[in-house]
ZAMARGU-4260 file (C-alpha; in steps of 0.2 Angstrom, whole numbers, plus 5000, padded with zeros to 4 digits):
<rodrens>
0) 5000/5000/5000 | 5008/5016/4995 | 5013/5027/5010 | 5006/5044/5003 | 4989/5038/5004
5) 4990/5036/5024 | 4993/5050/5038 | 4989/5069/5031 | 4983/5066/5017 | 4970/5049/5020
10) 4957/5060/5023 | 4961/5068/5007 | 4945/5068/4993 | 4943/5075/4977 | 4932/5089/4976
15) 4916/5091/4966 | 4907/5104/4959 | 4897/5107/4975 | 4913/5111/4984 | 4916/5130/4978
20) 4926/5132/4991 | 4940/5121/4988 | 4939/5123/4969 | 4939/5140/4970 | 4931/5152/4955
25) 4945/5153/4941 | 4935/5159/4926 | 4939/5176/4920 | 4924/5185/4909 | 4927/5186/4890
30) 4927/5205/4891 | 4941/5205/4905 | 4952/5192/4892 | 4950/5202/4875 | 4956/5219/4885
35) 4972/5210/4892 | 4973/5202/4873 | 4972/5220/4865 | 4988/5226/4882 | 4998/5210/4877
40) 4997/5214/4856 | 4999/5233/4858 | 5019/5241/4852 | 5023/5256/4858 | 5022/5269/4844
45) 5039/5272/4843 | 5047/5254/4844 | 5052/5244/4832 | 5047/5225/4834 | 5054/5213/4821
50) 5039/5210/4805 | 5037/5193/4812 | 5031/5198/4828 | 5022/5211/4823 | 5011/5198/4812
55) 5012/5185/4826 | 5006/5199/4837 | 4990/5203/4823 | 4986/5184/4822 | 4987/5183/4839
60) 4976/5199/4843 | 4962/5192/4829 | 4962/5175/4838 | 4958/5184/4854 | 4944/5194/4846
65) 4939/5182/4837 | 4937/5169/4850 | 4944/5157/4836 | 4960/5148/4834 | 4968/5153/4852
70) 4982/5143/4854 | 4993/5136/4870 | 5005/5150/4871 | 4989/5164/4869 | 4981/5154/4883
75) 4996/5155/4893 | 4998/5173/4888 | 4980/5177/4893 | 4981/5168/4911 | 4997/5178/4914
80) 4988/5192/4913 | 4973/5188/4921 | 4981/5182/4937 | 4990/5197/4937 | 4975/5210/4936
85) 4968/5198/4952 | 4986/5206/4961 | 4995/5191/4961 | 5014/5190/4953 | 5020/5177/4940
90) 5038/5174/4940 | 5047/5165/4925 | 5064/5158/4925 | 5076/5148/4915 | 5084/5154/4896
95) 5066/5151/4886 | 5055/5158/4895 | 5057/5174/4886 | 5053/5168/4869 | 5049/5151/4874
100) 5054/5134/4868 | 5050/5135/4853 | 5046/5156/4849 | 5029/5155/4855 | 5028/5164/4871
105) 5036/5180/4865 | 5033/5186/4883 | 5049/5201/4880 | 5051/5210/4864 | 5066/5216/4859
110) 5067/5236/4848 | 5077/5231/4830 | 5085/5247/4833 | 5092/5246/4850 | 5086/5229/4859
115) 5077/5239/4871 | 5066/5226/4879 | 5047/5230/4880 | 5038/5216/4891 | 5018/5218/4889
120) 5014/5210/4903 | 5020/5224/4912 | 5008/5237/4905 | 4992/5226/4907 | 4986/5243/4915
125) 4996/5256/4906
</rodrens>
């Protein structure tokens, strides 16, 4: 019989949708979602993003208006920035969490003229 399942946690149960309280209320209304979509897509007017962040940024913006076609990395983005209008801080670390794995996050931007960095998630309320 495995250990974990005795002590602290035997009393442990999974809860149901008549426990609220332990689940906890996480959905986040679609107004709320397409504001932070339209912070995280904004450039600033005098910044030059690379061409292919700009049209990852547009596609990305019409999937969020749309409702259509969000993908894992626009999920992410979204939940980023809901937790963080609720006042709560989210903290990445490690060498892709930047750009991500495979250049989907795209969490920093870089300026093509300077690499001045421009993180959106910083201006959800800007």
């Amino acid at each position: 019989k495995a250990d974990w399942l005795d002590g602290a946690w035997s009393g442990l149960r999974t809860a149901d949708n008549q426990d609220e309280q332990r689940r906890g209320k996480t959905a986040v209304p679609v107004k709320t979602l397409k504001e932070i979509g339209k912070k995280l897509t904004e450039v600033p007017k005098d910044y030059e993003a690379h061409r292919t962040i700009l049209r990852f940024l547009e596609n990305r913006r019409q999937a969020i208006e749309s409702g259509e076609g969000i993908d894992w990395s626009t999920a992410e983005a979204l939940a980023f920035g809901a937790i963080l209008l609720d006042g709560n801080p989210v903290r990445l670390s490690g060498q892709d969490s930047e750009r991500g794995t495979f250049s989907q996050r795209h969490s920093v931007l870089y300026d093509q003229r300077d690499e001045t960095r421009y993180i959106p998630l910083n201006n959800l309320s800007a």
